[in-house]
N, C-alpha and C positions, 0 to 999 in steps of 0.2 A: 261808509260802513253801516250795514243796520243792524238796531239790535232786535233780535225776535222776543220780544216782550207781551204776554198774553195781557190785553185789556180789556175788561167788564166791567162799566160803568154803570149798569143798571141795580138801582139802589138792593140791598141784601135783603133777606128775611127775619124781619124785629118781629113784630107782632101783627105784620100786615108784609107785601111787598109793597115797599115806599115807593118799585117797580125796579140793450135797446134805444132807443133817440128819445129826447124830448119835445113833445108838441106843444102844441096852442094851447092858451088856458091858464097856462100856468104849470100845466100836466105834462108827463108824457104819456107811453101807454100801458100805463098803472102796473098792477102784479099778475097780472092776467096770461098764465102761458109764459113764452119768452124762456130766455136762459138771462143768469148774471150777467156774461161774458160773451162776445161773438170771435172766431178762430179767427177772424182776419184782423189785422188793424186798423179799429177805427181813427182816421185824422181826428176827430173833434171830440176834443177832453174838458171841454166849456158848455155849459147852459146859464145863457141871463134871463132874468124875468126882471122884465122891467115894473119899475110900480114902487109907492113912497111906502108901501109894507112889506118890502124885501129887506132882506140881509144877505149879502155876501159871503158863502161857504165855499172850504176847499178842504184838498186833501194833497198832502206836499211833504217834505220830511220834516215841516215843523223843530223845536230848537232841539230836539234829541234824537233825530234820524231814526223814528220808529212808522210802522205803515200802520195803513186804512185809520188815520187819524182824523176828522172832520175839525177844521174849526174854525172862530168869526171873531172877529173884533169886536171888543165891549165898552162904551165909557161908561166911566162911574162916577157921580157928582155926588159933595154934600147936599143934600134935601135945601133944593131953593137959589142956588148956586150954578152959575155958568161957567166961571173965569178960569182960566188954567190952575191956577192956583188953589181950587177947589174941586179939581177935576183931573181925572185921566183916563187915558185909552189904553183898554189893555189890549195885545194883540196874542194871535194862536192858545186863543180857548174853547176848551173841547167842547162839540155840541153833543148832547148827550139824552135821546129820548126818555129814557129809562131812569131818570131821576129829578129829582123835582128843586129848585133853587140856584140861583146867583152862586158862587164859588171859586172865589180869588186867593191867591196866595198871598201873604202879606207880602211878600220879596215885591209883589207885579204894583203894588200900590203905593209905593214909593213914600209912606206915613200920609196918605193921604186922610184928613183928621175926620175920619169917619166915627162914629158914637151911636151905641143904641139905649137899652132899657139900664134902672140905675136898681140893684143891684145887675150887674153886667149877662146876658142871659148866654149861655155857653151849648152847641149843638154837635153833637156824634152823625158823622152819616156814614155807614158801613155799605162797601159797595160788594158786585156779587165776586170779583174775584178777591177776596178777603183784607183788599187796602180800608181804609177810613181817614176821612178827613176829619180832624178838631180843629174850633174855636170860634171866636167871639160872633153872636149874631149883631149885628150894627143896620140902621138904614142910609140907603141910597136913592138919587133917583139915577136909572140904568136905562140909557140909549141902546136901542138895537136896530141899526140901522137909521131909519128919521121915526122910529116911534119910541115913547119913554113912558115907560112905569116909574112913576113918579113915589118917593117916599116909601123904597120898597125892602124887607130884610131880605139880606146876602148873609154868607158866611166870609168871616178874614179865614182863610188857612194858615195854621201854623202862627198863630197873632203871638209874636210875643211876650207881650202882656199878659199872656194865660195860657201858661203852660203844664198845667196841674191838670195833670191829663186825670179822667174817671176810669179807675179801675175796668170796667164792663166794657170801657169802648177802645181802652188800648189791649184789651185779650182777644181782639178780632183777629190781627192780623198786622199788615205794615203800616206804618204811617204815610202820608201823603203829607211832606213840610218841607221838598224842594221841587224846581220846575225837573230834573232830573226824576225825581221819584213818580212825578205824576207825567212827564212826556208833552207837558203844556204850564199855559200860567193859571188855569181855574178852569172850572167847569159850568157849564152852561145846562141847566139841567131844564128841561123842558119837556116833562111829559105830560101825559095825562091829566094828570091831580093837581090842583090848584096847590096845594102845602105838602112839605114831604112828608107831617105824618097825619096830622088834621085831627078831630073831635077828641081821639084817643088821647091826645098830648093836654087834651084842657082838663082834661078830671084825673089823670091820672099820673104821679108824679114822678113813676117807675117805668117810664115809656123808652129809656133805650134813647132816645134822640133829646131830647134836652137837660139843660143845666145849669145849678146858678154857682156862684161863689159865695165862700163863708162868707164875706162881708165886703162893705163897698170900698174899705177902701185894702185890700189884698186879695189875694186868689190863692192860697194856700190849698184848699181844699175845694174842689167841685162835687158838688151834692145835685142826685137829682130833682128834678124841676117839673111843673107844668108849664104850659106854653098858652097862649089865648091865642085862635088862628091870626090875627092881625102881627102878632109877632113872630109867626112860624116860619121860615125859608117858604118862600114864594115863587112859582113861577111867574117870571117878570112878565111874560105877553097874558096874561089873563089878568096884568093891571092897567095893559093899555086902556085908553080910553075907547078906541076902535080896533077892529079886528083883531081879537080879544078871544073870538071863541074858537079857536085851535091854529095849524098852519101846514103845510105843504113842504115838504123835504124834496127837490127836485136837484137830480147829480145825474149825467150823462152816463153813457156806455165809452166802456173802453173792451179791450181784446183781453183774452183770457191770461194771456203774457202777463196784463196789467198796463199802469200808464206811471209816470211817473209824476206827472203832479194833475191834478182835475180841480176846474171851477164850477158850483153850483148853485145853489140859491134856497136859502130859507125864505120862505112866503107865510106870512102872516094873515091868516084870519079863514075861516072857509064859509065861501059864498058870500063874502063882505065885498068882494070887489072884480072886477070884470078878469081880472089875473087869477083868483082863485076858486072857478066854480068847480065844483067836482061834478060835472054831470057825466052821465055814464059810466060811472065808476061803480062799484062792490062794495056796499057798504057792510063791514062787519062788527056788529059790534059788542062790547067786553062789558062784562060785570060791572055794577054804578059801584064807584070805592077808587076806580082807576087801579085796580092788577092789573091789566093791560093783554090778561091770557086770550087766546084762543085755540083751539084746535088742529094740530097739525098732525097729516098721513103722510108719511114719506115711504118713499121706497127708491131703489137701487139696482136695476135687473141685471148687471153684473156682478152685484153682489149676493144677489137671494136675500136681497134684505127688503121687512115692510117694518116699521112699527109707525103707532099712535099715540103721540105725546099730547097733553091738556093744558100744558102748561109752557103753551109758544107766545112769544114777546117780540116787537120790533125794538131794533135797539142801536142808534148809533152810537154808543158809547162803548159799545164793543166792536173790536177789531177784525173779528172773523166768528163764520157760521158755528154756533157749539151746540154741539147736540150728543148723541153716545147712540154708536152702531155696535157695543157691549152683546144686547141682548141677543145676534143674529148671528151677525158679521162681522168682526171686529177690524175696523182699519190700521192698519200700522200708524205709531206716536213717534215722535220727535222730540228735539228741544224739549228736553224733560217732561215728556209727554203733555205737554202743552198743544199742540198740533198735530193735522194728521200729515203723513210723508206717505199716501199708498203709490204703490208703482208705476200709476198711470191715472192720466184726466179721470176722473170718476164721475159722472152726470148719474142727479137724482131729480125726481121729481116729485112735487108735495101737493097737497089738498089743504089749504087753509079751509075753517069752517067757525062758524062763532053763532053765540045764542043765539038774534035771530034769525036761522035759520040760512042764511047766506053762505057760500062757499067761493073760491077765486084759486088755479091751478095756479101753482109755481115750478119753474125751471129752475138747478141750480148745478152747480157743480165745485167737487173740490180737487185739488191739484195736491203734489208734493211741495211741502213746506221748505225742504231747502232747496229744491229749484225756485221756486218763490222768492227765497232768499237773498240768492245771488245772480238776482234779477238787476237792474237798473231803475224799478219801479217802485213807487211807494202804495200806489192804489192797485189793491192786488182782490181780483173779484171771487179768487177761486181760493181765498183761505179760512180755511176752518180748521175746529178742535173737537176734542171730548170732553164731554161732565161726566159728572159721576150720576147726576140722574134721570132714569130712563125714561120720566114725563116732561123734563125741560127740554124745550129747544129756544135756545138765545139767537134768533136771527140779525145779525150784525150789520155792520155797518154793509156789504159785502150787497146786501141784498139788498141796499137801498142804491145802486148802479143802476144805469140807466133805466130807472122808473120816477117816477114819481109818486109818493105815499103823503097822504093824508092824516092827520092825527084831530080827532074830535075830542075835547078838553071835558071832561067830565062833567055833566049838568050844563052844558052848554050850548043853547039849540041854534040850528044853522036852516031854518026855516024849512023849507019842506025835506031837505036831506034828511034831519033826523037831530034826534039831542045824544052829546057825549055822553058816555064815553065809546069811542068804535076808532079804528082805522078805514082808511077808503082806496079801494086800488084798483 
């Protein structure tokens, strides 16, 4: 059975946003043109990239039978530590461009005797569709795949030890403090920005994301906090030792049907190694800060629909294309308007466009959501929703099917490509 559960994992808005086949290279053939989805069946629902800075990604019904989920196994050690007994693997944790930090649930960590700063330092991450993760930041060092950010902060979810949730961060919205509520065991946030909130959190102690407790030895009260970047939630691959400066989301085509379960590959590093060159690719790139915006023109010629949104994001932590045909067109909603359900395949097509000056066409299309539904598929290319607003577009996991996309990590140069922050496709 699935459940149609809308998920946006792309960090909220604090005082910043905290945010075809495959070929050789490491690539396939990027954003370029193309559609999501091809009407026939494709056999092959697998791409490997071979190479010791991969990670193994999929999309499957994961432990609560929800779609277009991406996720990867994680180990998590004490700082220094090999032994089982200081160590575990978590599995089916979401990958998720659109926000920045390590993100486990305490349930996945079995008391694994993880410890961070004394008094105990406590972090809010509000994501876009209104859930929030609490608690304790602690270090780790975090394998992904055979590379390890060594002595790195994570957040525990739901740590029982600290439950004194802060007023600001529990009026977001739901809480994320079982693998039910979240549809995975943690979140794997890898985007852009080396910290999910950066400079803002070290001067300033009303920042929305951090927090300490009243005293060392209770938690009665969580007050807010400054943060020093070395203790902020980090993205682990920018503490690699190598290929360090972004990485490569590579996931197969499947038929517009969908598939039911798809193997893909996270690649680490761009232009570090003969698996991740981008050549030939669109470089476009975003605002230094890592917003991760760029420019999108869609249109619809069934629909008589054009608009111009400024405020377009790659994101696999969302589950389908959200964007709002309000201002033209209005597609029909579903499942409490969570989804679109229009009557028939609907094909758009978009103009990605960014600062400098670069543009790359995209093909996409959305389908009815309860046909989608009462599919046998979990990897479903052709789902999307609406926002409420008419400059976002959250391109989802959906549109990262048979392409290949690039992520350049902000202030991170990859030799003559170019320095982060940008996408490449």
């Amino acid at each position: 059975m699935f459940y149609p559960s809308v998920l946006r994992l792309g960090q909220g808005l604090l005082l910043a946003l905290a945010l075809c086949s495959c070929g050789g290279g490491g690539g396939g053939d990027g954003g370029a043109g193309g559609s999501v989805c091809q009407s026939s069946s494709v056999a092959s629902v697998s791409t490997s990239v071979a190479g010791s800075n991969v990670l193994p990604i999929s999309v499957n019904a994961g432990p609560s039978n929800l779609v277009n989920r991406l996720y990867a196994s994680v180990t998590v050690c004490v700082p220094g530590y090999t032994d089982s007994s200081h160590c575990r693997t978590v599995d089916n944790v979401l990958v998720d461009t659109g926000s920045t930090g390590l993100r486990l649930l305490s349930s996945a960590l079995s008391s694994l005797p993880l410890t961070g700063s004394s008094p105990t330092l406590l972090n809010c991450q509000r994501f876009l569709d209104g859930s929030f993760a609490w608690g304790s930041v602690v270090q780790a060092d975090i394998t992904l795949g055979s590379e390890v950010a060594s002595n790195t902060p994570m957040q525990i979810i739901a740590d029982p030890s600290y439950t004194s949730l802060a007023s600001d961060c529990s009026s977001s919205g739901d809480a994320i403090t079982t693998v039910s509520s979240l549809g995975a065991n943690g979140i794997l946030g890898v985007s852009m920005r080396a910290q999910d909130c950066g400079s803002n959190c070290q001067s300033n102690a009303n920042n929305g994301y951090y927090y300490q407790c009243n005293s060392v030895s209770s938690c009665s009260t969580a007050n807010p906090s400054t943060a020093i970047i070395s203790k902020q939630l980090t993205n682990p691959v920018t503490r690699f030792a190598a290929d360090n400066n972004g990485l490569e989301v590579v996931l197969p085509a499947v038929s517009c049907g969908g598939a039911a379960a798809m193997n893909g590959s996270l690649v680490f590093g761009v232009g570090t190694q003969a698996n991740n060159q981008p050549t030939g690719r669109t470089l476009l790139q975003t605002q230094s800060g890592g917003s991760g915006y760029v420019n999108a023109a869609v249109s619809a010629a069934s629909l008589g629909y054009s608009a111009n949104m400024a405020q377009a994001f790659l994101d696999t932590g969302s589950n389908g294309i959200f964007f709002s045909t309000a201002a033209a067109a209005p597609m029909p909603s579903c499942y409490s308007q969570g989804f679109f359900c229009p009557s028939a395949l609907t094909n758009f097509s978009a103009t990605l466009s960014a600062i400098n000056g670069a543009s790359s066409s995209v093909n996409f299309a959305v389908d009815n959501a309860n046909t989608l539904f009462n599919s046998s598929s979990y990897a479903l290319p052709t789902l999307g929703g609406p926002v409420g607003s008419l400059q976002q577009f959250d391109w989802g996991l959906p549109f990262f099917y048979g392409r290949s996309v690039f992520i350049g990590f902000d202030g991170k140069p990859a030799g003559a490509f170019g320095t982060g922050p940008y996408y490449a496709l």
